[in-house]
C-alpha positions as CSV (number, residue, x, y, z in Angstrom):
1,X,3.3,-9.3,31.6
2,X,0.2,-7.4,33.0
3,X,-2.9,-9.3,32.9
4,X,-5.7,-8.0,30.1
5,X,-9.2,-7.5,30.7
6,X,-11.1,-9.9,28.5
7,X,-10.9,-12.3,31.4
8,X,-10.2,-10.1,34.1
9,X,-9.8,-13.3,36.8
10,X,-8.7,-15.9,34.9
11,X,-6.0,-14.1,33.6
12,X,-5.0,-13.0,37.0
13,X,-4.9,-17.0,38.1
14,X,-2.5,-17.7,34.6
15,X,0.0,-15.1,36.0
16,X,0.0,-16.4,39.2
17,X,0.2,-20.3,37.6
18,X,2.8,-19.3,35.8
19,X,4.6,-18.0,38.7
20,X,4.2,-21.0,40.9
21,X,5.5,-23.1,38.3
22,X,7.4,-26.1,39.4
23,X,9.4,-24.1,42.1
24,X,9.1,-25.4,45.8
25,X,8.1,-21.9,47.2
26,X,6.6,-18.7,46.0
27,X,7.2,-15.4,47.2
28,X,5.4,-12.2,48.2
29,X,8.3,-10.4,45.6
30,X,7.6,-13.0,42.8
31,X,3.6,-12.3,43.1
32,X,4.7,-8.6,43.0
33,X,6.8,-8.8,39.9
34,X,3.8,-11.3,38.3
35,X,1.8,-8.2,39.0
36,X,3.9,-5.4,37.2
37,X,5.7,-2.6,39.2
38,X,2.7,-0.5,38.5
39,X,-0.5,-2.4,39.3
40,X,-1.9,-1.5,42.8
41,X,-5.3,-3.0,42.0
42,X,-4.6,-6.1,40.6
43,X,-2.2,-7.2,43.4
44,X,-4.5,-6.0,45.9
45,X,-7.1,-8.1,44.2
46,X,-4.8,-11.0,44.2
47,X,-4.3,-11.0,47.5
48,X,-8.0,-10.7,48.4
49,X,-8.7,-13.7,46.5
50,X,-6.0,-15.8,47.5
51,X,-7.8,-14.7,51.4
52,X,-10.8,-15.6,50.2
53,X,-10.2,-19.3,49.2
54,X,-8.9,-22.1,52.0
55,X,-5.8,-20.3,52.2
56,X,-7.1,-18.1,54.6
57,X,-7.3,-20.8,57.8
58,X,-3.3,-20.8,57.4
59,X,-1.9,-19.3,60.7
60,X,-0.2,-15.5,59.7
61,X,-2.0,-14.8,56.2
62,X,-4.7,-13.0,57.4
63,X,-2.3,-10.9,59.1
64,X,0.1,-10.4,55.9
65,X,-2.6,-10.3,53.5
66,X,-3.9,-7.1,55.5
67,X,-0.6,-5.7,55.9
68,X,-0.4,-5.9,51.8
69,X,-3.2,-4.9,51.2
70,X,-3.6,-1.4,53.6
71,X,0.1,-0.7,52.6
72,X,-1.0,-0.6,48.7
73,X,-4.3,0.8,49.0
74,X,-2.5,3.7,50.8
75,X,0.1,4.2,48.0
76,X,-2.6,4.4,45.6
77,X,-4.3,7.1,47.3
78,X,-1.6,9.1,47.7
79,X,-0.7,8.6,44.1
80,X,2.1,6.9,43.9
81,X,3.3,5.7,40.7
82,X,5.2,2.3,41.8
83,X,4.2,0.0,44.5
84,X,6.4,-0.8,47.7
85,X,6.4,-3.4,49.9
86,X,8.6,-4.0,53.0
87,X,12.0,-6.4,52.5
88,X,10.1,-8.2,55.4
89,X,6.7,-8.8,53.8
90,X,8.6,-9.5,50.2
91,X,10.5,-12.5,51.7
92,X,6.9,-14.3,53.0
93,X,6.6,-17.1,51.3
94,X,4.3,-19.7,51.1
95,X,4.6,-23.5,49.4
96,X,4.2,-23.7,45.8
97,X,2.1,-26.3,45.7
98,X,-0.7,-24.8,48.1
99,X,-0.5,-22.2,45.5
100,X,-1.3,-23.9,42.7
101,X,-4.2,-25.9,44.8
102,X,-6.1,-22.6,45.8
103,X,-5.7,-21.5,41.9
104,X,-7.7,-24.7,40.8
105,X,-9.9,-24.2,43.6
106,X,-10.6,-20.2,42.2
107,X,-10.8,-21.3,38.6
108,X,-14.6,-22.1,38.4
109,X,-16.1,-19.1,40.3
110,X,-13.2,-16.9,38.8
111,X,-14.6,-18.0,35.2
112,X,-18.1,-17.4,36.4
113,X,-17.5,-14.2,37.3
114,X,-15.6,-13.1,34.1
115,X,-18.6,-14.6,32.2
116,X,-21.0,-12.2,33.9
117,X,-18.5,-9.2,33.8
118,X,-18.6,-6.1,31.4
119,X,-18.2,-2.4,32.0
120,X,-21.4,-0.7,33.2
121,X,-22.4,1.9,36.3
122,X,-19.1,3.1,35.5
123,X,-19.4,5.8,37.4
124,X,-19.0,4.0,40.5
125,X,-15.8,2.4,39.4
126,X,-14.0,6.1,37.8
127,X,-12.0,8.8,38.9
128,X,-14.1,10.6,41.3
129,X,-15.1,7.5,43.8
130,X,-12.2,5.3,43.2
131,X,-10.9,6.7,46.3
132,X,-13.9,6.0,48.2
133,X,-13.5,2.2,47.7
134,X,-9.4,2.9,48.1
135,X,-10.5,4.0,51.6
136,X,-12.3,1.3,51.9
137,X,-10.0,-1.4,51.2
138,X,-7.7,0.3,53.9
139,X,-10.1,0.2,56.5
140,X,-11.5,-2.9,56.3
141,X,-8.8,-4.9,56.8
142,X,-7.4,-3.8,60.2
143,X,-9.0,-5.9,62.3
144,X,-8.0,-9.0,60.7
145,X,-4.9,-9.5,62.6
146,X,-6.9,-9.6,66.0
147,X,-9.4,-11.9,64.3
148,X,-7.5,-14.5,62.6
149,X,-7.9,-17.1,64.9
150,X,-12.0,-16.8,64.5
151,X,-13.2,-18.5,60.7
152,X,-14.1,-16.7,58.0
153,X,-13.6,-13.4,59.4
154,X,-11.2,-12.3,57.1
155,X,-11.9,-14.1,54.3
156,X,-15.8,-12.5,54.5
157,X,-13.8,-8.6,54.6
158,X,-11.4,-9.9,51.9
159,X,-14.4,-11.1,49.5
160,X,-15.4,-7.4,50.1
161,X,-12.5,-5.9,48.9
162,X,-12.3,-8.3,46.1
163,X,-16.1,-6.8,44.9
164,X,-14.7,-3.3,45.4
165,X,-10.8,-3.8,43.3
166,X,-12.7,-5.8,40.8
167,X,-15.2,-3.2,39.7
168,X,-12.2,-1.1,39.9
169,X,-10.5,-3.3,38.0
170,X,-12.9,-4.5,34.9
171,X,-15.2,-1.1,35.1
172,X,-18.2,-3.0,36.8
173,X,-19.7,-0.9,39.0
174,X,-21.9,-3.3,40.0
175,X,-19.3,-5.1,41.7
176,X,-18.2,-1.9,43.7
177,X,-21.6,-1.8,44.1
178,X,-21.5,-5.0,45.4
179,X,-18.8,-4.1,48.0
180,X,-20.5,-1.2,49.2
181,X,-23.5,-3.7,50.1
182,X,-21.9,-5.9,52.0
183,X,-19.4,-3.0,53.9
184,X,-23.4,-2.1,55.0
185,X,-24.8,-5.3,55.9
186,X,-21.3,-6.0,57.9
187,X,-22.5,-3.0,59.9
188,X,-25.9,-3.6,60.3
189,X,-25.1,-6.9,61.9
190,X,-22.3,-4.8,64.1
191,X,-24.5,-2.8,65.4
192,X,-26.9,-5.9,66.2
193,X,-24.1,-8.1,68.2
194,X,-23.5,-4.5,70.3
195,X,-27.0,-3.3,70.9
């Protein structure tokens, strides 16, 4: 069942529970079908968050989380109706258990957030720059693959594109506005380290 927007996160993290379960091992497929066949954004928020939490210092999710998450953000500019995920990337799995750890430990600032969430500055978060923050959330992740072995890397670019999916998401603009904040502060200090 797709998730609602009353409580856009929290609802996210009860599909996800739900999925975990008392199985041993969850699947990229099984987060995909928790997700619905047609929801680029949430799963590409999903996978952000799950980046964002401890989850991230684990050797190879940075670099599957950024495959996910350019591969959708693609399809969804292009206008696909259905997502599609390599058999490859589908198969990743990762221990139940973890799963439901990092859930408990998104459940308070997920909450927060919903708390403090309602539509406004929609235009940021319609039709005509949705594809600006699509962009955006296939950019950013590229280099995560070479710098997964340094901390926080990814999990600073995947908090990113979590602000920009979850405007998308629950019609907050400020949240994409949010995202585009830190896309230019990440620059700034870029251009700081190299000049």
């Amino acid at each position: 069942m797709a998730p609602h927007l009353d409580q856009p996160l929290t609802d996210l993290l009860d599909a996800l529970e739900s999925v975990a379960g008392e199985v041993e091992r969850v699947s990229v497929r099984d987060l995909s079908r928790a997700m619905g066949k047609r929801s680029f954004i949430p799963f590409i928020l999903v996978v952000a968050l799950l980046l964002v939490s401890p989850l991230s210092g684990v050797p190879g999710v940075p670099t599957v989380s950024a495959i996910i998450i350019v591969l959708l953000a693609l399809q969804s500019l292009a206008g696909r109706r259905r997502l599609w995920l390599p058999d490859v990337i589908l198969r990743r799995q990762i221990p139940a258990a973890r799963l439901r750890s990092v859930l408990d430990w998104l459940r308070r600032p997920c909450g927060f957030i919903d708390r403090h969430t309602r539509p406004r500055l929609l235009w940021l978060s319609g039709p005509i720059l949705r594809p600006v923050s699509m962009f955006a959330c296939v950019i950013i992740p590229l280099g995560w693959p070479l710098l997964e072995f340094l901390p926080f890397v990814s999990s600073t670019g995947a908090a990113t594109v979590a602000m920009l999916v979850f405007g998308l998401f629950s019609r907050d603009g400020l949240f994409v506005l949010a995202g585009y904040g830190m896309i230019a502060l990440t620059m700034i200090l870029a251009l700081g380290i190299v000049l």
